[in-house]
PLY file of the C-alpha trace (Angstrom):
ply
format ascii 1.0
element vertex 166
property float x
property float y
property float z
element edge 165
property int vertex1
property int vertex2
end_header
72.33 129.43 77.19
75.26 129.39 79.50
78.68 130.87 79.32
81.83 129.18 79.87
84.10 130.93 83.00
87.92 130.86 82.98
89.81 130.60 86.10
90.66 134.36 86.09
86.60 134.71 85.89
85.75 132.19 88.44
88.48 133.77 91.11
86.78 137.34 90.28
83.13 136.32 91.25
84.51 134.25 94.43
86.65 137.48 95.43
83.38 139.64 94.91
81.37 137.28 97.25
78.69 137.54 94.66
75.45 135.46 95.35
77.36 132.15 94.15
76.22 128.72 94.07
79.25 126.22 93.01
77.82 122.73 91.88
80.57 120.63 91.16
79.46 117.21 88.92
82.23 114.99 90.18
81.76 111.91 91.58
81.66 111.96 95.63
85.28 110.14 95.92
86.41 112.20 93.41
84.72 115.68 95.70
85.83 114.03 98.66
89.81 113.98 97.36
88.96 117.70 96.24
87.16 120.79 95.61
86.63 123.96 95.47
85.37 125.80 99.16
82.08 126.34 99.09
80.98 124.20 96.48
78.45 121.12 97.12
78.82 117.75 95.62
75.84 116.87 93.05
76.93 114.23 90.57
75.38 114.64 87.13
74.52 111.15 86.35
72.04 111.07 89.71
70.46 114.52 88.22
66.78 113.03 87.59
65.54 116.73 88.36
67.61 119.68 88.12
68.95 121.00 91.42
66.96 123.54 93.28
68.17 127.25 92.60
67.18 130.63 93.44
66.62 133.30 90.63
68.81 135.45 91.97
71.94 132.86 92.72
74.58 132.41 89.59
75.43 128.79 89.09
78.99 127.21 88.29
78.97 124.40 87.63
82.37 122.32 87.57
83.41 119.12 86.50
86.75 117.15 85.71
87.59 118.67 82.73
84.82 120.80 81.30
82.92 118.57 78.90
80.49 116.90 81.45
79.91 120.57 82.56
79.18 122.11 79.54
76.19 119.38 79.02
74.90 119.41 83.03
74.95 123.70 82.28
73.20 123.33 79.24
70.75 121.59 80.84
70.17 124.07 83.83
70.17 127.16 81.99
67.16 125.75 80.16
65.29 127.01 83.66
68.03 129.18 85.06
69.39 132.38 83.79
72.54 132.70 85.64
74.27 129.45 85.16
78.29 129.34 84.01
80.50 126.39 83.37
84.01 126.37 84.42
85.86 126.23 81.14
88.74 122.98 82.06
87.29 121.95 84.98
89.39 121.00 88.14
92.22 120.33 85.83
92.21 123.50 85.26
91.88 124.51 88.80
94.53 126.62 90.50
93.34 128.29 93.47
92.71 126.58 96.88
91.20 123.02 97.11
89.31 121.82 100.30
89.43 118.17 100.91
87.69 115.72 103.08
89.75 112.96 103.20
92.62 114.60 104.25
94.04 111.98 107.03
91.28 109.35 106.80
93.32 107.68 104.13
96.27 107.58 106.19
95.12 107.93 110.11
97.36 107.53 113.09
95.73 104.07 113.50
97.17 102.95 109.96
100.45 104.55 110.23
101.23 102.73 113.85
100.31 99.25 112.34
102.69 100.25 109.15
105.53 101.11 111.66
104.72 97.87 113.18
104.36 95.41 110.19
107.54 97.60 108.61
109.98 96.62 111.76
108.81 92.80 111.53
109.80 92.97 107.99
113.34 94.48 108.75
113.86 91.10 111.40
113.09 88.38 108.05
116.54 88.72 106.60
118.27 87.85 109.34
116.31 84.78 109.49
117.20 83.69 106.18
120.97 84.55 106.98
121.31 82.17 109.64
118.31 80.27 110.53
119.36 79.00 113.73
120.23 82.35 115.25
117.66 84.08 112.71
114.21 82.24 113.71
114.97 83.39 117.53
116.31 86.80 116.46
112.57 87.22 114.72
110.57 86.06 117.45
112.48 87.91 119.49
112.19 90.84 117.51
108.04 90.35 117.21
107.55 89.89 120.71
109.53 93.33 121.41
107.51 94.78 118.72
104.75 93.38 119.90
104.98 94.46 123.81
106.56 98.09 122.64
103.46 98.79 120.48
100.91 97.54 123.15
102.53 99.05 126.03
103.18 102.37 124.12
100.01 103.18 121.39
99.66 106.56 122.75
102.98 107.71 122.44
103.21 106.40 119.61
99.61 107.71 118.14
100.85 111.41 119.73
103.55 111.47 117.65
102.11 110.56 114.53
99.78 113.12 115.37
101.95 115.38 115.84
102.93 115.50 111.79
99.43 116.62 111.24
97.78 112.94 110.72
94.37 112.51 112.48
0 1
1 2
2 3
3 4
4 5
5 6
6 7
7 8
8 9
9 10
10 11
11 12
12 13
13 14
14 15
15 16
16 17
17 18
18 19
19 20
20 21
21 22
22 23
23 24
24 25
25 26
26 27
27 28
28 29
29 30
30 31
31 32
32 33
33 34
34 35
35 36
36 37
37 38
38 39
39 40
40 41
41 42
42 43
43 44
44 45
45 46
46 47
47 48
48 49
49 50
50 51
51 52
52 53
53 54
54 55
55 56
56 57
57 58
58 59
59 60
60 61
61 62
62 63
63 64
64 65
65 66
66 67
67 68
68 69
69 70
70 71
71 72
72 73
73 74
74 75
75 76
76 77
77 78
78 79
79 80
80 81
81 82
82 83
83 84
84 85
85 86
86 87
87 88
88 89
89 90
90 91
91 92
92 93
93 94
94 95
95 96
96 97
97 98
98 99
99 100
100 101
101 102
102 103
103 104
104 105
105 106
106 107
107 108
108 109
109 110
110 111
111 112
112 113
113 114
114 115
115 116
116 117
117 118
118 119
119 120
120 121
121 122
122 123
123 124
124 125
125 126
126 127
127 128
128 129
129 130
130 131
131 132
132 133
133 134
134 135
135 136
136 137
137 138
138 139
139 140
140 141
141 142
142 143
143 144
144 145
145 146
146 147
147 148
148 149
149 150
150 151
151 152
152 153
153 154
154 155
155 156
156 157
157 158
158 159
159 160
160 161
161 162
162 163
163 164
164 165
């Protein structure tokens, strides 16, 4: 049998550093956006044999909203003694998240071809304004684009960094 954990609960057996082994259910995008620190990443569905745990380690186990991880605990505390269920899930979650993706998503390398692509956008009205004087204007305007970004990536990638993006 397993017991279901509040958030209050959880946060009082992570603040104890009790022997704690987190197991959150999730899918790995889903981990990778966000979880708990300290936990590990074992989806349910791929759970042909339960997870290996020590006697003496407490299991949590976590999922997105606590129905997934009420059936993966009742299925581990068939073998395991200590195993708890986070009652909500990450929904319910309110203490610090790690993440993994933080900046992959949205990397310096991204954000200087978005600068780029978003200046050679601002250039197409003028084009449609006055053709004659727009089409040079925008080829004008790409080839400074174009030079400025090839000449300057590091600067450019420096300050992007600089706003915390990897």
């Amino acid at each position: 049998m397993y017991t279901n954990l509040t958030f209050h609960a959880l946060q009082a057996k992570l603040n104890k550093n009790e022997n704690l082994k987190i197991i959150d259910i999730r899918s790995p995008k889903s981990f990778e956006r966000g979880h708990i620190k300290g936990s590990i990443n074992i989806p349910y569905p791929m759970w042909s044999t339960l997870p290996k745990v020590s006697p003496e380690e407490e299991v949590v186990i976590i999922c997105y909203v606590g129905i997934a991880g009420g059936k993966s605990a009742e299925r581990l505390s068939q073998s395991h003694e200590k195993v708890y269920n986070f009652k909500g899930g990450m929904a319910q979650w309110k203490g610090e998240i790690e993440s993994e993706q933080f900046g992959s998503k949205w990397d310096s390398e991204r954000i200087y071809h978005l600068i780029l692509g978003f200046l050679l956008l601002l250039s197409l009205p003028f084009s449609f304004l006055n053709p004659s004087f727009g089409i040079g204007y925008v080829s004008f305007i790409a080839l400074v684009v174009i030079i400025f970004g090839i000449t300057n990536v590091n600067l450019i990638k420096r300050l992007i960094r600089s706003y915390g993006f990897k």
